[in-house]
C-alpha positions in Angstrom: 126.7 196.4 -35.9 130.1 195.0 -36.1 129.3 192.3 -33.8 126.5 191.3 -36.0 128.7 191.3 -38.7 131.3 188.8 -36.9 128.2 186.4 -35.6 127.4 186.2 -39.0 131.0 185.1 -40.3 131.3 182.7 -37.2 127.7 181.0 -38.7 128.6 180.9 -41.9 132.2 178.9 -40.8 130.2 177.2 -38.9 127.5 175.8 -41.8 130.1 175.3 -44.3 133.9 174.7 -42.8 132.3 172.7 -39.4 133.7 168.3 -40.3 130.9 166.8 -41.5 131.5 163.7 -39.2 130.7 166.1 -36.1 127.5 167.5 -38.2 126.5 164.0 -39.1 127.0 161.9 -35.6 123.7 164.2 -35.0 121.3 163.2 -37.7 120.0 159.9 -36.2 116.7 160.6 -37.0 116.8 158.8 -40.0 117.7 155.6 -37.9 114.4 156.0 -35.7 112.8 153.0 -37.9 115.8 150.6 -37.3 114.8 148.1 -34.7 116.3 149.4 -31.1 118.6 151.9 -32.0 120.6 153.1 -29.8 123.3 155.3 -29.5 125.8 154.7 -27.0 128.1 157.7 -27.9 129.3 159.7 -30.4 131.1 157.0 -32.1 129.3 154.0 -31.0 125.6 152.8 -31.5 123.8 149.2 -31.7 121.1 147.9 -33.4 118.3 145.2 -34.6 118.8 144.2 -37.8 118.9 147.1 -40.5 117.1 146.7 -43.8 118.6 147.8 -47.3 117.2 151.2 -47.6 118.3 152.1 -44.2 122.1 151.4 -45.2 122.0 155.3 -46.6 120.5 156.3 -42.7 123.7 154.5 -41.3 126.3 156.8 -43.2 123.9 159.9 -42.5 124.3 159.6 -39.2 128.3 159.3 -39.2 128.9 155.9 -39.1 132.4 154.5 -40.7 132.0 151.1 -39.5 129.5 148.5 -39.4 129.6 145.3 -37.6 127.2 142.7 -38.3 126.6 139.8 -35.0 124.1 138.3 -36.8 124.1 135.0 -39.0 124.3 135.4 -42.6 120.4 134.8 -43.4 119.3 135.3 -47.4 115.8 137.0 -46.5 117.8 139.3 -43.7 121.0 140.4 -44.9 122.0 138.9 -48.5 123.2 142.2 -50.0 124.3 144.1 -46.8 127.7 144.2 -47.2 127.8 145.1 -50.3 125.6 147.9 -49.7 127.4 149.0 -47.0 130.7 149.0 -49.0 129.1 151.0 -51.9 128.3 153.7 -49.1 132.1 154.0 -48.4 131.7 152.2 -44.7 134.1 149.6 -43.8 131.9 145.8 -43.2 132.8 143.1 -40.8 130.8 140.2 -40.5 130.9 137.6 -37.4 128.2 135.7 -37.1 127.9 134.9 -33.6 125.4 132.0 -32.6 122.4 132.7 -30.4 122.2 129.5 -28.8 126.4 128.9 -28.3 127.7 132.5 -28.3 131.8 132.0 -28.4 134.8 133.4 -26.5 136.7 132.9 -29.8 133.4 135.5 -31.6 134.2 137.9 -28.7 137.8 138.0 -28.8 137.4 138.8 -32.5 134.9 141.2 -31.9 137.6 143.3 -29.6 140.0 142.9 -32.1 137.4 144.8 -34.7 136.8 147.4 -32.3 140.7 148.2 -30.9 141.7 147.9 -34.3 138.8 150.8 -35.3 138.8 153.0 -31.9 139.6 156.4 -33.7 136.6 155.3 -36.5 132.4 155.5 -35.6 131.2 152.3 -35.1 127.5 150.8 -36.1 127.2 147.2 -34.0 123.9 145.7 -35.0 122.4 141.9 -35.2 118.8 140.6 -35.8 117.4 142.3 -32.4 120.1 144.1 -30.9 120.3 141.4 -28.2 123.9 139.7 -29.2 125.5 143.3 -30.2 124.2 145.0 -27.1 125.9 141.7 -24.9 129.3 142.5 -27.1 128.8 146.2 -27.0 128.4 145.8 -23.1 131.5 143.4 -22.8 133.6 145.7 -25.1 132.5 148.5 -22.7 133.2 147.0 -19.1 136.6 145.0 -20.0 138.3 147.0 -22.4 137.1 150.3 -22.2 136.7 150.6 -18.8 133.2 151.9 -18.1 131.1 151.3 -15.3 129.1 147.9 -15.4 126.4 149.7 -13.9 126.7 152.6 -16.7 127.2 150.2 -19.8 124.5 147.8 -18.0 122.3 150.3 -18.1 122.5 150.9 -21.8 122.0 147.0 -22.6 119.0 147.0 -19.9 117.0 149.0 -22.5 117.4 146.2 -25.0 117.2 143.5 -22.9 118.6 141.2 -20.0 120.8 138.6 -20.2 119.4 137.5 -17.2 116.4 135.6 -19.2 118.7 133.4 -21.5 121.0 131.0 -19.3 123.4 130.8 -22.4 123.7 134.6 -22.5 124.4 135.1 -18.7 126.6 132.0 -18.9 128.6 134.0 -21.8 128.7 137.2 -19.6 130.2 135.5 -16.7 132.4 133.7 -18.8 134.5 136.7 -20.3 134.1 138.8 -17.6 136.2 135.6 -15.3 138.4 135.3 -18.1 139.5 139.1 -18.0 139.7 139.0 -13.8 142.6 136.8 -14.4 144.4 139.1 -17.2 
């Protein structure tokens, strides 16, 4: 009896006193529409590009921060920042080229990320491709995962491989950090 008692009180702590960020980094179902979602980790995920009415799905599911790779296009992303501001999340916007990707965008995109590493983090673009290349440079060079790991992660997206500018990009930053 008293042990029922006391698994009762540790549930109800549990529904009502558990942080909400820790109860809502599992609610990604609302994200399942969002073009190649993924989640990396608990406070990382990438993504396509996400429409207006999923802005609401991207605080659901914990996010704090969301970085947009993608140009600023009126029929993709007009009011996106706004809307994710109105939600309380924090919006950065680079706008990373697809057919000239940039050391310069990257560098910037590492500064984003160091300067948010305690906050959740939603990296999306038009397909996931650019944020999933970032996401997987951010991974290997300053976090320190295994390529193999983090390469893993960007192989369900896509592969580099199949755009020379891409690969070119890849090899690029990963040279320049070899001689840090």
């Amino acid at each position: 009896m008293m042990k029922a008692i006391m698994l009762r009180w540790i549930f109800v702590y549990l529904l009502f006193f558990m942080p909400l960020p820790l109860l809502e980094a599992q609610s990604d179902t609302n994200l399942a529409d969002v073009r190649a979602y993924l989640r990396i980790s608990e406070r990382l995920g990438t993504a396509g590009q996400i429409t207006d009415s999923q802005v609401l799905a991207v605080k659901q599911a914990g996010y704090d921060v969301v970085v947009n790779l993608g140009p600023a296009r009126e029929e993709r992303n007009l009011l996106e920042g706004y809307l994710v501001t109105q939600q309380g999340m924090t919006y950065v916007h680079i706008p990373v080229s697809w057919e000239d990707p940039s050391q310069r965008d990257l560098q910037l995109f590492m500064d984003v990320m160091k300067a948010n590493e305690d906050r959740s983090v939603f990296v999306h673009c038009f397909a996931n491709m650019r944020a999933s290349a970032f996401v997987y440079l951010y991974r290997t060079l300053r976090l320190g995962e295994l390529d193999e790991v983090a390469r893993a992660d960007m192989a369900k997206i896509w592969d580099p491989a199949s755009q020379t500018q891409w690969q070119m990009f890849i090899e690029e930053a990963q040279q320049a950090a070899e001689k840090q």
